[in-house]
BAKE-968308 format. One line per field, with one value per residue: residue number from 1; x, y, z of N, C-alpha, C in turn. Coordinates in pm, whole numbers, plus 50000, padded with zeros to 5 digits. Layout:
i = NUM:...
n_px = X:...
n_py = Y:...
n_pz = Z:...
ca_px = X:...
ca_py = Y:...
ca_pz = Z:...
c_px = X:...
c_py = Y:...
c_pz = Z:...
//
This chain:
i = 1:2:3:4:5:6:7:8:9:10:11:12:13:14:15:16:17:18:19:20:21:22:23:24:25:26:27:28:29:30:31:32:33:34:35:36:37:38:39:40:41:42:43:44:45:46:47:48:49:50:51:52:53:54:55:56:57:58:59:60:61:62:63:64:65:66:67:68:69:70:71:72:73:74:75:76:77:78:79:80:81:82:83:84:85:86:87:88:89:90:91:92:93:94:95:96:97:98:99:100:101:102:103:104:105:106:107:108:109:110:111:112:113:114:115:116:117:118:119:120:121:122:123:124:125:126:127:128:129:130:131:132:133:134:135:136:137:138:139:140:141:142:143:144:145:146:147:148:149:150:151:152:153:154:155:156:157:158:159:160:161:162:163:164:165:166:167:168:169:170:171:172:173:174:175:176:177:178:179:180:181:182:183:184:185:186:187:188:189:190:191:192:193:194:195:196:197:198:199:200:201:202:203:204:205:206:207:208:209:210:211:212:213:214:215:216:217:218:219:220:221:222:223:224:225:226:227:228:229:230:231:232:233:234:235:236:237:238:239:240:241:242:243:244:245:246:247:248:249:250:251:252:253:254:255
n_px = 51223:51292:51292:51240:51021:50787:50643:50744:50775:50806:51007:51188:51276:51415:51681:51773:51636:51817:52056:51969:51980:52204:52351:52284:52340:52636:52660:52575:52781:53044:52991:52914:53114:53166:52956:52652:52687:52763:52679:52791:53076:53341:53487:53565:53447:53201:53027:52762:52671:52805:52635:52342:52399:52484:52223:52054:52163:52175:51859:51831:51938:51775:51501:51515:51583:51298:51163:51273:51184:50893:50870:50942:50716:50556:50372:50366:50220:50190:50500:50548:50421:50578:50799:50789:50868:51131:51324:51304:51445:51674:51796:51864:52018:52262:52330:52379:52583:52809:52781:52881:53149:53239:53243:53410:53669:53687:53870:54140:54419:54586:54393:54203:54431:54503:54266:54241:54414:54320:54225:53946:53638:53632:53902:53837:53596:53702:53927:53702:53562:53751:53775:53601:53370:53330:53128:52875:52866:52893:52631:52400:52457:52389:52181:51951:52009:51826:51593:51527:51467:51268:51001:51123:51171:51414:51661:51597:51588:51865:52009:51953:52050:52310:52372:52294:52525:52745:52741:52837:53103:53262:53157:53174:53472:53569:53417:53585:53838:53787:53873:54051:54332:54538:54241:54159:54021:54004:54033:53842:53667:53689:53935:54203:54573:54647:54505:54357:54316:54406:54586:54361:54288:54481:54760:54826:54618:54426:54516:54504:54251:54118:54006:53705:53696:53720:53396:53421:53329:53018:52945:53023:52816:52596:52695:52725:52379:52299:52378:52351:52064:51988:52180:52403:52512:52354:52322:52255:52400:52664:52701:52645:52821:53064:53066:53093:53292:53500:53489:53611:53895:53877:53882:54108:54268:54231:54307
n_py = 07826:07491:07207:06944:06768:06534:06239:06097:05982:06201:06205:06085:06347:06539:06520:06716:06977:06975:07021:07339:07439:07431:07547:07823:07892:07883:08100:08328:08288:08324:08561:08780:08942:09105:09222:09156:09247:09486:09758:09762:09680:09750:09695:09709:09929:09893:09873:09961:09811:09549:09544:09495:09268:09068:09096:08978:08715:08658:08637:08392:08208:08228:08149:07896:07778:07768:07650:07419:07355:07354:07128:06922:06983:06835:07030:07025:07139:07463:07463:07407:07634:07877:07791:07927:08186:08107:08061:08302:08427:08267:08354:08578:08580:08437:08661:08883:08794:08800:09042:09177:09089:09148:09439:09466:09423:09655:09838:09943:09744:09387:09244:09363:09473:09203:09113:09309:09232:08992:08841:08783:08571:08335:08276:08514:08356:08178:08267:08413:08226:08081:08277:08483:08417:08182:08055:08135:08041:07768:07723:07847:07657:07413:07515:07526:07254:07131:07279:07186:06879:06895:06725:06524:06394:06304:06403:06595:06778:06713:06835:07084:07130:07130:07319:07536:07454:07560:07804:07867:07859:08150:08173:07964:07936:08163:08083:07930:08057:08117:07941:07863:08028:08329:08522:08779:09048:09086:09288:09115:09022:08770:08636:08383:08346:08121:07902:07632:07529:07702:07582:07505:07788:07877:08042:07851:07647:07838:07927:07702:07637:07514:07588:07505:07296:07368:07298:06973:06831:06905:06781:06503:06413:06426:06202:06016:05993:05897:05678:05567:05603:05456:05260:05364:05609:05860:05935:06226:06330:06279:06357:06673:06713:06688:06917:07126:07099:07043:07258:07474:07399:07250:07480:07593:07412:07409:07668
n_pz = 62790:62915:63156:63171:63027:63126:63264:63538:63843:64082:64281:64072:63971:64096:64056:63849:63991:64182:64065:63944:64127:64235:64073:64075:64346:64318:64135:64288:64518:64359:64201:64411:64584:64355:64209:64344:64591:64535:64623:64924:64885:64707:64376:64143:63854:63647:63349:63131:62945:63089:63281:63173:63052:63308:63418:63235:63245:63499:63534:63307:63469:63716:63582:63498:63738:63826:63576:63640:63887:63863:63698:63868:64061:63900:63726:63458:63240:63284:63283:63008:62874:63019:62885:62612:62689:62739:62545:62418:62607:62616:62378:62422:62610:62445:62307:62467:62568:62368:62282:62515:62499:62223:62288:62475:62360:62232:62389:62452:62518:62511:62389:62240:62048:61911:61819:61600:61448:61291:61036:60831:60843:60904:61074:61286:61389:61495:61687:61852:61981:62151:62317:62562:62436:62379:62558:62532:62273:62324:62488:62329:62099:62253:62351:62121:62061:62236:62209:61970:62055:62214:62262:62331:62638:62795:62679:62613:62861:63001:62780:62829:63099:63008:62848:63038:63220:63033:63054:63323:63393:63500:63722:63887:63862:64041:64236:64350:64337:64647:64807:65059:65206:65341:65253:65044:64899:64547:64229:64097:64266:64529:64668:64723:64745:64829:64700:64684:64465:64256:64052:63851:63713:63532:63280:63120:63058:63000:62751:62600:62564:62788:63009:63086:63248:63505:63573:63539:63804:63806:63575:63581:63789:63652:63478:63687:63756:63507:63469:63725:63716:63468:63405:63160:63030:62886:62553:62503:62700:62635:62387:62472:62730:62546:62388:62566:62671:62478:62272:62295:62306:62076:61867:61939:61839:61581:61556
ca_px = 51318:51227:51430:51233:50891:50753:50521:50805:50742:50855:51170:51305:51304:51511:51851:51769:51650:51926:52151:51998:52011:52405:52410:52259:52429:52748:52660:52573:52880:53089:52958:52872:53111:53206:52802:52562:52702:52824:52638:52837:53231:53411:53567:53601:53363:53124:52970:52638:52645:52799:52526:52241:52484:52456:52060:52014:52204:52081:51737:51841:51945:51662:51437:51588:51525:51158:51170:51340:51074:50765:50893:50943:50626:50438:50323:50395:50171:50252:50654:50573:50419:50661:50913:50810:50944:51276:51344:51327:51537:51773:51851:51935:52167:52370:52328:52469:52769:52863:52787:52957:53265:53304:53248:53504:53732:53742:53956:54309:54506:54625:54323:54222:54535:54495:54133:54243:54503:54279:54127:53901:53556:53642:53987:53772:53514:53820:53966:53635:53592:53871:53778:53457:53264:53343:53065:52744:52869:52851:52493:52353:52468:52312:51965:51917:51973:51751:51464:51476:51436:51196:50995:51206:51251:51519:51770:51546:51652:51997:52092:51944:52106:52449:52367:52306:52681:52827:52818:52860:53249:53340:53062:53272:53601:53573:53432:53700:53925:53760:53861:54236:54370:54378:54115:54155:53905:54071:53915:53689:53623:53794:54079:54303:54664:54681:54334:54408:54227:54415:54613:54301:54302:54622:54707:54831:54477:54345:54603:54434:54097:54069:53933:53588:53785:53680:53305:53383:53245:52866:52938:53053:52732:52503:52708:52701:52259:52296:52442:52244:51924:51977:52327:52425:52546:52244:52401:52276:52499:52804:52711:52676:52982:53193:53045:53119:53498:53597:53435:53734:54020:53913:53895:54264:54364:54207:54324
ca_py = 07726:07387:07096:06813:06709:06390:06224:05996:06002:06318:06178:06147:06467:06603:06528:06873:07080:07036:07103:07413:07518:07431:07649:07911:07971:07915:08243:08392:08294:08380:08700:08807:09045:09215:09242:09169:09340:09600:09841:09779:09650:09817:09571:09768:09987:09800:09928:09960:09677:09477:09540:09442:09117:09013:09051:08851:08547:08587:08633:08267:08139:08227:08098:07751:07683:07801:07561:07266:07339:07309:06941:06853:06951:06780:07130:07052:07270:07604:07453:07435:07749:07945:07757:08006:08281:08055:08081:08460:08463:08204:08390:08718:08529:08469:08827:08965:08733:08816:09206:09208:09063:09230:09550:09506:09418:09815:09886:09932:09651:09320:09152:09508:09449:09081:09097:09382:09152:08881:08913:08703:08542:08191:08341:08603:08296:08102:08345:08440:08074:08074:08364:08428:08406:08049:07975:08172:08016:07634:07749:07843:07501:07286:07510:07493:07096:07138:07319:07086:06775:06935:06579:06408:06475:06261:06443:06784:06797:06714:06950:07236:07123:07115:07465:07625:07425:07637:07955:07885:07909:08235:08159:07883:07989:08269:08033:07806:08144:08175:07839:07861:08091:08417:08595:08935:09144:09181:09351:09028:08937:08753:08557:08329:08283:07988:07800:07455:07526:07792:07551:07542:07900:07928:08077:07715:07639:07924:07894:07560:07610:07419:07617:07471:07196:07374:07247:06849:06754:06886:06690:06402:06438:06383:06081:05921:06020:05821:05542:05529:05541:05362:05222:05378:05711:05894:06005:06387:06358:06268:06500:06813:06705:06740:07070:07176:07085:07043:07279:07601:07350:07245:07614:07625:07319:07502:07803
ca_pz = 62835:62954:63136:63117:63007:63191:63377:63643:63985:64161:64318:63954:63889:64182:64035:63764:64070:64253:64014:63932:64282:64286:64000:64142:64502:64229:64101:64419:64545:64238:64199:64540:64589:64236:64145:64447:64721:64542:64767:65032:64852:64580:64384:63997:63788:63591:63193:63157:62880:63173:63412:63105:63041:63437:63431:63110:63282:63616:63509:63274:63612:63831:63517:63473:63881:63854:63509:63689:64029:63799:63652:64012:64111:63775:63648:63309:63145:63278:63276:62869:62838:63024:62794:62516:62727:62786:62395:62400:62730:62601:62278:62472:62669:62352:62184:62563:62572:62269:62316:62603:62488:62096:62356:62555:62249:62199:62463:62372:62560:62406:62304:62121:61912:61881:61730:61465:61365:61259:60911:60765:60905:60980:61216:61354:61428:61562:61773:61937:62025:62242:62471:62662:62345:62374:62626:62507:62163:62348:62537:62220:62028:62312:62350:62023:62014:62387:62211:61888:62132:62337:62286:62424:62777:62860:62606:62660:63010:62988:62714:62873:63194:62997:62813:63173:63258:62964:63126:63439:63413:63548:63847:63953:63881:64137:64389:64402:64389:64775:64831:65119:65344:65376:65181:65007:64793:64461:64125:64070:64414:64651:64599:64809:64707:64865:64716:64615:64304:64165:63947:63750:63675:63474:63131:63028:63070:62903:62641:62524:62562:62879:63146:63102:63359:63665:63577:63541:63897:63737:63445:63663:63860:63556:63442:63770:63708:63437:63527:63819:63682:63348:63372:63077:62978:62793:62416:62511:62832:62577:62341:62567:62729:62400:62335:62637:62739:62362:62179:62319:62293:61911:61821:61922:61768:61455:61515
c_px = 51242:51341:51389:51050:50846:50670:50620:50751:50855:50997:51262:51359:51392:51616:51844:51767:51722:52051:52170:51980:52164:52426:52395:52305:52601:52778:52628:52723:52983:53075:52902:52949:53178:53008:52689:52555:52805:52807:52752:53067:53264:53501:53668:53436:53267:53007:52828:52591:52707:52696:52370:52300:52465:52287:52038:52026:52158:51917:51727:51821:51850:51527:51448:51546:51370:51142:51168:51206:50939:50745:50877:50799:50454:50342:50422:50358:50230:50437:50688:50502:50524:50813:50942:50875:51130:51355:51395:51412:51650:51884:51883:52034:52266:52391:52376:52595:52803:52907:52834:53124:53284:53325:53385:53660:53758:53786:54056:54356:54547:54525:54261:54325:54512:54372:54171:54324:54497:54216:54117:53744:53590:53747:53944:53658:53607:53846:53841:53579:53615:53846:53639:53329:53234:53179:52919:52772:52838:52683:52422:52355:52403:52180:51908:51902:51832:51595:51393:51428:51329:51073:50996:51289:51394:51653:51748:51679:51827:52096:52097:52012:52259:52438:52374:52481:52736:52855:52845:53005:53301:53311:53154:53403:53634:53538:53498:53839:53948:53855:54038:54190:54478:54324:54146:54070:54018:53928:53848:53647:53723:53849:54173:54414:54698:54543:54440:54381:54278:54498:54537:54223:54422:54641:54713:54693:54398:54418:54559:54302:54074:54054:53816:53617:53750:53496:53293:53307:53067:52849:52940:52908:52633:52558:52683:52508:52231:52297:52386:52081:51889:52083:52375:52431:52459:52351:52393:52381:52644:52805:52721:52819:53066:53179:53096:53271:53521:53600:53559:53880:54029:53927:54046:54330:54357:54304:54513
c_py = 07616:07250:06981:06790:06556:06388:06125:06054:06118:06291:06126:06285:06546:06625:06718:06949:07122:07055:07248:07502:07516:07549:07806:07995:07941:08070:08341:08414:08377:08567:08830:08941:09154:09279:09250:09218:09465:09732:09835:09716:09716:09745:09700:09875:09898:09898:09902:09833:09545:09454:09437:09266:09038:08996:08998:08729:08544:08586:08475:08189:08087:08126:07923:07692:07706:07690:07382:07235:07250:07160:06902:06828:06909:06892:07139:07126:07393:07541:07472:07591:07869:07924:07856:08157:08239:08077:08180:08457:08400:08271:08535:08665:08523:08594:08890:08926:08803:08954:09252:09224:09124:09401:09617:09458:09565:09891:09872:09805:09509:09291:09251:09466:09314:09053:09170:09304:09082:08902:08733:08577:08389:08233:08403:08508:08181:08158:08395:08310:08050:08153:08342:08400:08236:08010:08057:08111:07799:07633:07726:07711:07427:07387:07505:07355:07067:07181:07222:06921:06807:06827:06495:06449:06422:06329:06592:06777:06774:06786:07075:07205:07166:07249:07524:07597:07515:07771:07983:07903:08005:08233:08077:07890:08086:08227:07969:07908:08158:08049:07828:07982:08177:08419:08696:08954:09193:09229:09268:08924:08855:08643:08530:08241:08146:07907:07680:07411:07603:07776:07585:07646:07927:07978:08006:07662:07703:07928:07812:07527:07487:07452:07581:07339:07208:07300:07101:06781:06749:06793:06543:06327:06345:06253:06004:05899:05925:05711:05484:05467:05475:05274:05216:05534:05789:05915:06160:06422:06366:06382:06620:06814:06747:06874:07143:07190:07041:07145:07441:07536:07328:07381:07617:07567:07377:07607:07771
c_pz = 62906:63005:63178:63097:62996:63288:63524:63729:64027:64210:64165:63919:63947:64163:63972:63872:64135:64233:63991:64035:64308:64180:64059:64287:64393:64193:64192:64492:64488:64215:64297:64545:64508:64203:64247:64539:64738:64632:64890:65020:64723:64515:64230:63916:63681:63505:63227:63062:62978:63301:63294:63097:63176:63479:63352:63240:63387:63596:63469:63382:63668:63710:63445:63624:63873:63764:63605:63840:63973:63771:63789:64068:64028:63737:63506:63212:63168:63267:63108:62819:62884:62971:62669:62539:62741:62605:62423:62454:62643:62447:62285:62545:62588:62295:62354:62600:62454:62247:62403:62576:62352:62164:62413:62454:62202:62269:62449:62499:62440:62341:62211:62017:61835:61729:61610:61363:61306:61098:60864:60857:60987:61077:61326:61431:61528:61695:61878:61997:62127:62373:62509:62562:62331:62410:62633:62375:62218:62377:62416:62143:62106:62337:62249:61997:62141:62309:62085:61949:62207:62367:62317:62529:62829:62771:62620:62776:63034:62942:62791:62990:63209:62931:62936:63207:63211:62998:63296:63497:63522:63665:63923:63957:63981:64272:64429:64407:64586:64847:64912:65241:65306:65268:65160:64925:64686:64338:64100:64175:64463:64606:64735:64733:64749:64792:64622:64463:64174:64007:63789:63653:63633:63299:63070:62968:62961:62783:62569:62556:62689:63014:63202:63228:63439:63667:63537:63656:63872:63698:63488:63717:63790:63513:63531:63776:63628:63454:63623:63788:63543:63300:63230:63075:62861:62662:62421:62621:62741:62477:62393:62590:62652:62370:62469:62719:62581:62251:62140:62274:62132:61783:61830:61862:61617:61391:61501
//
């Protein structure tokens, strides 16, 4: 993995790092206390293909800020050699989303019924779209355009910035669960009926492929990046974007 290859002056490069430091206490947050501090809270039981699925991505995680550090601190060489490990990594990230979720598809409830109901590859490619397959299925589409650019840093860096966005969903959805008054510990961590946010956790939402919503202020972030430092909207910033907030909703319009 790699998120930008360049020679700018050091204070360019800061915007990436400290995104993937927001991402990162995201998932800290987020997952704090169903996964990290399980030791000491009991939230739900957790599969052993869910425990391999949570070290893939935080491993991605932690390997995207070490990535984004290196650019910062103009170690470009070792930032491109340990890029050939970001490949490998990045293409277990999709093969554990995916294994996570056809997994948990063999548990009798609805979406058990739902999936048997589907016949035929393009429905079955539809329908997994829509749910969490959505967003190791966006990742994948932008590190793949991320590793074919890898060239060109200014579209490198962006994609992979907007591939890391794509799974960051559930990370942020859970921290903006925390987000009111009171606080309880439910089965995926803590949750406040009152959060101001919880609109954007609804099934309307998830109904139309448009939960990727809770991550526009990122996206925001990078355009204002843009705009700032080239007054103009890169074309990988618009592309990502689309893959990333359209790519669940046009599956439904499909489907």
């Amino acid at each position: 993995m790699s998120v930008a290859i360049e020679s700018a002056p050091q204070r360019r490069q800061t915007f990436f790092l400290w995104v993937a430091v927001a991402f990162a206490i995201a998932v800290l947050w987020g997952f704090g206390p169903t996964y990290f501090l399980r030791p000491f809270l009991h939230t739900r039981d957790i599969s052993w293909i869910v425990h391999v699925h949570a070290l893939i991505y935080i491993g991605w995680i932690v390997l995207f800020v070490v990535q984004a550090t290196l650019v910062a601190r103009h170690k470009v060489d070792l930032h491109r050699r340990l890029g050939v490990l970001g490949v490998v990594w990045g293409i277990a990230v999709v093969v554990a989303g995916f294994a996570v979720t056809l997994t948990s598809l063999q548990t009798p409830g609805p979406r058990h019924d739902a999936w048997n109901a589907i016949h035929g590859p393009a429905a079955s490619l539809l329908w997994l779209t829509r749910i969490n397959t959505g967003d190791p299925m966006a990742f994948g589409l932008l590190f793949v355009g991320a590793i074919a650019l890898r060239r060109h840093s200014q579209a490198h860096k962006r994609l992979m910035l907007l591939a890391c966005l794509a799974l960051m969903l559930a990370a942020v959805a859970r921290a903006l669960d925390d987000v009111g008054w009171p606080i309880y510990l439910g089965p995926f961590g803590f949750e406040s009926p009152n959060s101001v946010f919880r609109f954007l956790n609804t099934p309307f939402l998830s109904a139309h492929g448009l939960n990727n919503l809770v991550l526009l202020p990122f996206f925001a972030a990078l355009v204002a990046y843009d705009l700032f430092k080239t007054r103009r909207v890169h074309p990988a910033t618009i592309a990502g974007g689309l893959v990333v907030f359209l790519l669940r909703p046009f599956a439904v319009l499909l489907g």
